[in-house]
C-alpha positions, 0 to 999 in steps of 0.5 A: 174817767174810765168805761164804766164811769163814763157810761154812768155819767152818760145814763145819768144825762139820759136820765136828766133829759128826759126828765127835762132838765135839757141845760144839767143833762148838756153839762154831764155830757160836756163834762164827760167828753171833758174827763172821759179817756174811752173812745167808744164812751166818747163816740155815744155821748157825742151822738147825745149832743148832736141829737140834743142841740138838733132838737133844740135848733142849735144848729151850728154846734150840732155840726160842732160835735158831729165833726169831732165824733167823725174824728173820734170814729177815725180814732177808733177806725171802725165803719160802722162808727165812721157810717154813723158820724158822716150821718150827724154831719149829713143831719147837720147840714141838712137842717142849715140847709146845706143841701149840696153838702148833705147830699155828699155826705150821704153818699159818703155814707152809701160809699163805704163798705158794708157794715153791720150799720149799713142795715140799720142806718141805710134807711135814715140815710136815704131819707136825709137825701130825700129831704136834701134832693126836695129843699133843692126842688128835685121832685123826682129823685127826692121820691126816689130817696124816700121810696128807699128810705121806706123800703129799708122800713119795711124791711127791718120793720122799722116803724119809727122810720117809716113815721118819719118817711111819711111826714116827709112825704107830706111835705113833698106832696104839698110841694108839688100841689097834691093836697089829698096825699099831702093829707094822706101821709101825715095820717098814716104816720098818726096811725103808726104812731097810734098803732106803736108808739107806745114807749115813743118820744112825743117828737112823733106825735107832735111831727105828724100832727104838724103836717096833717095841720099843714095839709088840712090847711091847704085843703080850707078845713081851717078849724081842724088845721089850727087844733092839729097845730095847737096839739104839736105846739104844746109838745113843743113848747113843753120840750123847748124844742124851737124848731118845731115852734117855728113851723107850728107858728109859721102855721098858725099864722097862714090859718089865719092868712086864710081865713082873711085876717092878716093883723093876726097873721103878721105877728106869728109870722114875725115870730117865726121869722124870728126863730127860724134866723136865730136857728139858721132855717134859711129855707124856713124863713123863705116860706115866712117871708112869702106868706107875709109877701101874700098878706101884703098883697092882700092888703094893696101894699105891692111896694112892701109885698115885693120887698118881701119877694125879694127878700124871699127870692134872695135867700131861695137862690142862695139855698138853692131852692128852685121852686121858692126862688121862682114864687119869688120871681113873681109879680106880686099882682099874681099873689104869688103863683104855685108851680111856673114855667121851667117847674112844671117840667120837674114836676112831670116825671112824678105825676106820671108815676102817681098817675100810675102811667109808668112805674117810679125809677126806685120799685115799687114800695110806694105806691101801696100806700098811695089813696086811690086818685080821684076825678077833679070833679069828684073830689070833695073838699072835706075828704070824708074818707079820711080821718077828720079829727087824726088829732083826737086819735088816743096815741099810746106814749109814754108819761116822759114823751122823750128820749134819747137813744140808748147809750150804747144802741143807735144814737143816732135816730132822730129823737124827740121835739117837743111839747105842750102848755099853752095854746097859742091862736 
């Protein structure tokens, strides 16, 4: 199969994945790396797969194939393939949550010599770093990585970048307890996607809408949490995207935790247990098994919400999760504390910065965005400064909602989850 060829046969997948034919669309590309004798052909339509079976939580041959386009990028002995490929492979890891490897990877990236990638790339690495450093509890190098990851946005004027920086930083600030920015980032990552996104994948709006759910959730505005969270598990079940299906259940299930109904909850929670062992989200399961441990202590059975615990403590350890493996180590009477002993002190340099005691070791890029810091006893519950309802705001995407990257253009951005049909309560 020669280059041109292989490039239609390419395109034709393109076409049929967006179309939501994801099994045919998975056939022409494994057929092409089959037949095709062009490298570079080889090279994209391997970042095709990667990105596919990321979307689709089948974690263990995304690193497959992103281990064989590392080999092809040799092959054709160029950095700016060779940046790409170690990029999947980091994107690999991370979502198995090997955090340690993707940490090396990512700064096998960083190594290389400069490359006309660097640029384009460099931003996408430092995020995957960030979400490395924060499955891992290191606050403030996980800050550091997603203030670059940020500033590299701003600077290519890459909107789509800086979405995905600031679902990240949602998650971060729900981490550290810091629940009205943990509200903040996900709905400016709404806004981008209502201010740019048209011509988007859906992934986008359904990744926001998931966090502000998370965030409204923590915050007890329980109502808008569970419409938030419905909206981007529509866009997931539409696109088969499992991951996304398992945090949005994952979701769905402490809504109900806090409104008091745990028979609801357990459920959901199996559900999403389920999933996240099927796709191998370690860390993921690790927030089931607590929530579950919580529902148990509500319930008075301490026997079966330490067996939780236990479970949770275990898997935390071996990802190497600080924070989840001292939740863990909790007496289950305490239903679970939030940040104890040893993680205030991890805590403390990134309070600092927010606080704007002193300034964050990466610049400055950060604190821009940052919504004014409020007085504890002035703060209201319901945050009227901020959008209520992100979720009914009219995002301009297109009618197909997904896409791969182009052929021959960056394939490697992380590219749609997923979406829509049945509302799931």
């Amino acid at each position: 199969m020669g280059q041109d060829q292989t490039k239609q046969q390419i395109e034709k997948g393109l076409r049929l994945y967006q179309s939501n034919q994801t099994e045919k669309a998975l056939q022409v590309w494994v057929k092409v790396l089959e037949k095709s004798s062009d490298l570079v052909g080889r090279f994209r339509v391997l970042g095709c797969l990667v990105t596919a079976h990321s979307e689709m939580g089948r974690y263990k041959e995304m690193l497959k194939f992103a281990v064989v386009q590392i080999d092809t990028a040799r092959e054709l002995e160029d950095a700016d393939f060779l940046l790409e490929s170690y990029l999947n492979l980091a994107r690999s890891n991370e979502k198995l949550c090997e955090f340690h490897k993707t940490i090396s990877y990512c700064k096998t990236c960083l190594g290389l010599p400069g490359t006309r990638a660097a640029a384009q790339l460099g931003g996408q690495v430092s995020l995957s770093m960030g979400n490395a450093f924060l499955g891992l509890s290191l606050f403030q190098k996980a800050l550091e990585s997603f203030e670059k990851a940020l500033r590299y946005a701003h600077n290519n004027d890459d909107a789509m970048l800086e979405c995905r920086v600031c679902c990240s930083l949602g998650s971060f600030y729900a981490q550290v307890k810091d629940y009205e920015k943990a509200l903040f980032f996900p709905c400016k990552a709404a806004e981008l996607v209502s201010d740019y996104g048209r011509g988007w994948s859906l992934k986008y709006r359904a990744m926001s809408q998931y966090h502000v759910a998370v965030a409204y959730r923590l915050l007890g505005r329980l109502g808008s949490a569970m419409e938030c969270c419905e909206e981007s598990m529509k866009i997931a079940l539409q696109h088969g995207d499992r991951p996304l299906q398992a945090l949005c259940l994952l979701c769905f299930a402490d809504i109900h935790r806090s409104r008091g109904d745990p028979e609801t909850a357990f459920p959901r929670y199996d559900s999403a247990l389920s999933i996240m062992t099927e796709i191998g989200n370690r860390l993921g399961q690790v927030q089931v098994l607590l929530g579950v441990a919580k529902c148990w202590v509500a319930r008075k059975a301490l026997d079966k919400a330490l067996d939780a615990i236990e479970r949770a403590q275990a898997l935390a350890e071996e990802v190497g999760n600080k924070q989840r493996a001292a939740a863990g180590a909790a007496q289950p009477g305490r239903a679970l504390p939030r940040v104890r002993g040893g993680d205030r002190a991890l805590l403390r340099p990134v309070r600092r910065v927010h606080r704007r005691e002193e300034p964050p070791a990466a610049g400055s890029a950060l604190l821009p965005h940052l919504p004014p810091q409020v007085p504890a006893e002035q703060r209201d519950a319901e945050l009227p400064q901020l959008p209520p309802r992100v979720h009914e705001a009219r995002l301009r995407v297109s009618p197909s909602g997904r896409g791969l990257p182009p052929p021959l253009a960056r394939p490697f951005s992380v590219l749609s989850p997923a979406a829509p049909d049945q509302r799931c309560r």
